[in-house]
C-alpha positions as CSV (number, residue, x, y, z in Angstrom):
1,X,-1.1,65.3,44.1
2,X,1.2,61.7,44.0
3,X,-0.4,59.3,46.1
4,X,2.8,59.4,48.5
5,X,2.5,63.2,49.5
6,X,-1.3,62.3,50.6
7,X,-0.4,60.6,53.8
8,X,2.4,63.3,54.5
9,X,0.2,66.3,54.1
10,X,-2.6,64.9,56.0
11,X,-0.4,63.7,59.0
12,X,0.5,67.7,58.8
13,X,-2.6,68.8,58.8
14,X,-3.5,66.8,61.6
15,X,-0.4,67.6,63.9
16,X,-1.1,71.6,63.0
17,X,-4.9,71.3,63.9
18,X,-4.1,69.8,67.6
19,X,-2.4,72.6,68.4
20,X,-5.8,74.3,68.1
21,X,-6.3,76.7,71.4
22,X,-9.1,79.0,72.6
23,X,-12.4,80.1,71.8
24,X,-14.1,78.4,68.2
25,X,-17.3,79.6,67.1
26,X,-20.1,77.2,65.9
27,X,-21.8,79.7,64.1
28,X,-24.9,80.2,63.7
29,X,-26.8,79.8,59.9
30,X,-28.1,82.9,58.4
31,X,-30.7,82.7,56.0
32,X,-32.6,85.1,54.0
33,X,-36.7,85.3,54.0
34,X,-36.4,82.7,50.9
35,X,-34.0,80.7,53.7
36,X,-31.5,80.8,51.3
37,X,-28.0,80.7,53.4
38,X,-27.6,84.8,53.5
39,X,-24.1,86.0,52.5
40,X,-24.1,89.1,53.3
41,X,-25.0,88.1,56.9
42,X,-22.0,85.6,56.7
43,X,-19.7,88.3,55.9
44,X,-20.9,90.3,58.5
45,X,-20.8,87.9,61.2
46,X,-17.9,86.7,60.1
47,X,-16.3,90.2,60.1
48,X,-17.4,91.2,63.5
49,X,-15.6,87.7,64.6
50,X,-12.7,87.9,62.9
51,X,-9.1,88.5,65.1
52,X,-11.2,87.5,68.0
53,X,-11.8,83.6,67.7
54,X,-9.3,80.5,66.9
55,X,-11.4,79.1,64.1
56,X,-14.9,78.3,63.1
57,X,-17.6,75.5,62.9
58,X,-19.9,75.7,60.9
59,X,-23.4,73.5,60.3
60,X,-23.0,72.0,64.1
61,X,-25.8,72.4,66.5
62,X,-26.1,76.0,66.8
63,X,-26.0,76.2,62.9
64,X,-28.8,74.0,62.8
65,X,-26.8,71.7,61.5
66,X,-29.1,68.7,61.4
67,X,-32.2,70.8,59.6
68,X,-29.9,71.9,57.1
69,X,-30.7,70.9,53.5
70,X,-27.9,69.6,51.6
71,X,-27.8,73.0,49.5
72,X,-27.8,75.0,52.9
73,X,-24.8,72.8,53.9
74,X,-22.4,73.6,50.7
75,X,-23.8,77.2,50.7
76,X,-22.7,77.4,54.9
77,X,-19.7,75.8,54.7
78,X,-18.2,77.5,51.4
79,X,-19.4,81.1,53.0
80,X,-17.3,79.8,56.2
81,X,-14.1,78.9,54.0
82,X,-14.6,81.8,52.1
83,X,-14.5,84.3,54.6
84,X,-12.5,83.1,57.0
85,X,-9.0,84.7,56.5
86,X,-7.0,81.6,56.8
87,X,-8.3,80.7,60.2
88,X,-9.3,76.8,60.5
89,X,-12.5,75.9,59.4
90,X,-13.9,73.2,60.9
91,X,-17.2,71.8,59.1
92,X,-20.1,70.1,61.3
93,X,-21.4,66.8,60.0
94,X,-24.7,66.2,62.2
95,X,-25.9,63.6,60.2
96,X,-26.5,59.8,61.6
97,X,-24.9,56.9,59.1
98,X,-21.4,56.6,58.8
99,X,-22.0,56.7,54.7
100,X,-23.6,60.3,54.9
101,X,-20.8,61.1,57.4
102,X,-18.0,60.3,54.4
103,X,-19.9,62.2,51.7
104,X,-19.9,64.9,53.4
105,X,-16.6,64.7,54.3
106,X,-15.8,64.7,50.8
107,X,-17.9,67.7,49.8
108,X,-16.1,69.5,52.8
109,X,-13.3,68.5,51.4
110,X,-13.5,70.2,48.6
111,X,-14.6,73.3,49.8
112,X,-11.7,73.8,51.3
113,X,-12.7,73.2,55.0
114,X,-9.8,72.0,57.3
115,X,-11.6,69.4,58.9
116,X,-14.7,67.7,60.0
117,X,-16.8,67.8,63.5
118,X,-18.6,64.4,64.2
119,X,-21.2,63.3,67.1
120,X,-21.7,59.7,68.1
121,X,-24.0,57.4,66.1
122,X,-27.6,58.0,66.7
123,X,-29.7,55.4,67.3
124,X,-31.3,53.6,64.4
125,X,-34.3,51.3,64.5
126,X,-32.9,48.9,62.0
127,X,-29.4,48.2,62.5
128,X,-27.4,47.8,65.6
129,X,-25.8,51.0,66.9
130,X,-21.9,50.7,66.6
131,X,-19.8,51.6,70.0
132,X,-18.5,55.0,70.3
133,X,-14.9,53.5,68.9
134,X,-16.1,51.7,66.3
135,X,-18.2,54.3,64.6
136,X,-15.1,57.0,65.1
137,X,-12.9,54.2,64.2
138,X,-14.4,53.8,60.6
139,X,-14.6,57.5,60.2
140,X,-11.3,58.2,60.7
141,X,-10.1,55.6,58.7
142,X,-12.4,56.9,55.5
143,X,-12.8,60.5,55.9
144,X,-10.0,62.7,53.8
145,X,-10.3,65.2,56.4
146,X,-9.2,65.3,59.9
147,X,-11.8,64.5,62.6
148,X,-12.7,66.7,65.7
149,X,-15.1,64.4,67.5
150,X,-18.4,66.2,69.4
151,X,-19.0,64.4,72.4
152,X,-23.0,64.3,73.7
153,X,-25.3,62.0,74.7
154,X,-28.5,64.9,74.6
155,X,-29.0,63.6,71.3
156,X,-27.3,60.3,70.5
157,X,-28.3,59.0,73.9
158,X,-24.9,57.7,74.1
159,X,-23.3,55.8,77.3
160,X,-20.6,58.1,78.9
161,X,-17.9,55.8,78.8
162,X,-14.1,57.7,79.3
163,X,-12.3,54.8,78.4
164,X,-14.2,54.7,75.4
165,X,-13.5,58.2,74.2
166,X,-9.6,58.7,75.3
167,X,-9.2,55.7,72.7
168,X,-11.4,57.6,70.1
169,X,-8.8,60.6,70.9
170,X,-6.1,58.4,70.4
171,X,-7.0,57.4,66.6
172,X,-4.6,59.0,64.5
173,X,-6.9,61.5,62.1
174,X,-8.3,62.7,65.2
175,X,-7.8,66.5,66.1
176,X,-9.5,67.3,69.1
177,X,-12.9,66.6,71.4
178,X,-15.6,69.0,71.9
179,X,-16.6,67.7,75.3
180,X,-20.9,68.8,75.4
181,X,-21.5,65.8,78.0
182,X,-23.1,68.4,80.7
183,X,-20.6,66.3,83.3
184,X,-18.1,68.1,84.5
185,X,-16.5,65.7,86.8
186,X,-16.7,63.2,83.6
187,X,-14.9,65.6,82.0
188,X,-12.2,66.2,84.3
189,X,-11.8,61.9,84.5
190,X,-11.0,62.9,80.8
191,X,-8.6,65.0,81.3
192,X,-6.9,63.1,84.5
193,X,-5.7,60.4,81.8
194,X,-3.8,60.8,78.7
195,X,-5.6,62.9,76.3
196,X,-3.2,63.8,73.0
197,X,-5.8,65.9,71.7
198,X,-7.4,69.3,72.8
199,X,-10.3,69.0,75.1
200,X,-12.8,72.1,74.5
201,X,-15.6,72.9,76.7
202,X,-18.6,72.6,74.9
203,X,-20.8,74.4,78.1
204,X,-20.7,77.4,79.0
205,X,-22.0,77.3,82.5
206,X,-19.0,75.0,83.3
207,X,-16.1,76.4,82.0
208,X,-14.5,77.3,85.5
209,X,-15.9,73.9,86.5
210,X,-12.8,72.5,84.6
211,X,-9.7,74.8,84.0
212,X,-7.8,72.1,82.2
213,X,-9.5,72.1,79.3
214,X,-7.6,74.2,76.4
215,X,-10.2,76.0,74.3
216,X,-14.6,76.3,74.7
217,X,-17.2,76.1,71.7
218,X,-20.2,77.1,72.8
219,X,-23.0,79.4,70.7
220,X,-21.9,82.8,73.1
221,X,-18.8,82.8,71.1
222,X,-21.5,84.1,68.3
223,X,-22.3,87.2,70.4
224,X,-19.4,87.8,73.2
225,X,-16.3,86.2,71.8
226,X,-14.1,88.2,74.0
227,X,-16.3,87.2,77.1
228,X,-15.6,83.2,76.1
229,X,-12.0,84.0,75.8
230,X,-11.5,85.9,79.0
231,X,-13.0,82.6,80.8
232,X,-11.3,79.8,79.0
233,X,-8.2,82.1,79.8
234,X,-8.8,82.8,83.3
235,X,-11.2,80.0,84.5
236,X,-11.7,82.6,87.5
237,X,-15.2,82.7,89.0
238,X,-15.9,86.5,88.1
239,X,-15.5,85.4,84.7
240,X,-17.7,82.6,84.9
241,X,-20.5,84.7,86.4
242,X,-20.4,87.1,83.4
243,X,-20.8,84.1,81.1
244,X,-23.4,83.0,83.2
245,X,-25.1,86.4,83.0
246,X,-24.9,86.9,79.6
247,X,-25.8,82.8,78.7
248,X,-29.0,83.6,80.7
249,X,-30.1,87.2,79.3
250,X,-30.2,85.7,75.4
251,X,-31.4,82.3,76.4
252,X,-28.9,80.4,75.6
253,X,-30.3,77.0,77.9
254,X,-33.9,77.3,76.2
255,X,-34.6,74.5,73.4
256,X,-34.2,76.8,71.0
257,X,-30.8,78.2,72.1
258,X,-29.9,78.9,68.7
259,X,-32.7,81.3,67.5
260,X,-31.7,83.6,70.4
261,X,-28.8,84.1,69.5
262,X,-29.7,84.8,65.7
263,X,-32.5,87.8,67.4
264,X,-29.2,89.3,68.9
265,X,-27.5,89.1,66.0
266,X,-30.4,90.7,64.5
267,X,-31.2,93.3,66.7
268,X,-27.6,94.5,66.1
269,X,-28.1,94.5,62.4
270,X,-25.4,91.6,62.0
271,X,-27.5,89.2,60.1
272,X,-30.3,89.9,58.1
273,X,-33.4,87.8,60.0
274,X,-33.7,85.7,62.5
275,X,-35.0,83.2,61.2
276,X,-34.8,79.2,61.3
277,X,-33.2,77.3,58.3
278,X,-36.7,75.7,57.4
């Protein structure tokens, strides 16, 4: 490609992927008894998803995404592009230096993903942390992807700062804001200024909580996609206590929310095991 018809096609891509709307699944990781990333349980998974969900994330939190090996990563991610029809792909970066962040920007790149999904920094003992701005800031500036920016402090231990993160959604490169801060009224001070990106609820217990948001990620979408959809359409209370319902009966608030929902998947013959990555 000419160096000139880069910029273009990426400010396309980027203008296309806002648009995002609905439910996006992080998907969970299937892996065989070797814990080799499992195909055939992609496919499937995949299959029973497919018409029902906006796009997919793969390698985030509920794919395990920071246990992953770097094999498990590619394997995940070109499974996800592979299978997913021409709906966005969106692939989940959980690792802590910006440096690790780029290469696997790159490798996503070139698996065809549509863009990356990014927390905050962690914390590091032997170098300052950056703000939330500058660490986005020299993402967006590096990655050749797009950047949809996951927003927590569970892990990163982060300061929730609006300010801070309406001018991270105002770089250009970034696509939207999963929004996993467990605040609700810091999400709607979010949403009460100038957000040019898609905000998606990244909770399920609080998707009523805030009906301006435009789309939810959240590991249910693995199991009840049409549930998830139904709320972040309606926002009604009935809804919400069906999510709620269902969040609770496959223990989606314990620890290990994410190996509950691969024993569904399991018990309905979707994936092969349910086990961890490693």
């Amino acid at each position: 490609m000419p160096p000139s018809e880069a910029p273009r096609n990426r400010y396309a891509a980027v203008e296309q992927l806002k648009r995002l709307r609905g439910v996006v699944v992080p998907l969970v990781t299937p892996v065989d008894a070797r814990h080799k990333v499992c195909e055939r349980s992609v496919a499937r998974l995949m299959d029973s998803l497919r018409g029902r969900v906006a796009g997919y994330m793969p390698a985030l939190s509920t794919g395990e995404g920071w246990k992953l090996s770097l094999k498990q990563w590619i394997d995940i991610v070109h499974l996800t592009v592979e299978h997913a029809d021409g709906a966005p792909v969106l692939a989940g970066v959980e690792v802590g230096r910006p440096a690790g962040i780029l290469a696997r920007a790159a490798l996503a790149e070139a698996l065809g993903a549509d863009a990356i999904v990014v927390p905050p920094p962690f914390p590091a003992a032997d170098t300052p942390r950056p703000t939330l701005v500058e660490h986005f800031r020299e993402i967006v500036d590096k990655s050749p992807l797009p950047v949809f920016v996951y927003h927590e402090n569970a892990v990163s231990k982060m300061d929730l700062d609006v300010t801070a993160l309406r001018e991270v959604c105002a770089l250009p490169g970034v696509i939207g804001v999963k929004e996993s801060s467990g605040d609700a009224q810091f999400t709607k001070e979010l949403l009460a200024g100038d957000v040019p990106v898609p905000v998606f609820q990244g909770w399920e217990h609080q998707i009523a909580d805030v009906p301006g948001v435009q789309g939810f990620v959240g590991p249910l979408a693995n199991l009840e996609p049409d549930t998830c959809d139904e709320a972040v359409t309606s926002f009604s209370r009935l809804s919400q206590e069906r999510v709620d319902e269902l969040s609770e009966k496959y223990g989606l608030l314990a620890d290990d929310w994410y190996l509950h929902v691969k024993t569904e998947l399991a018990r309905r013959g979707v994936i092969s095991t349910a086990l961890a990555v490693g």
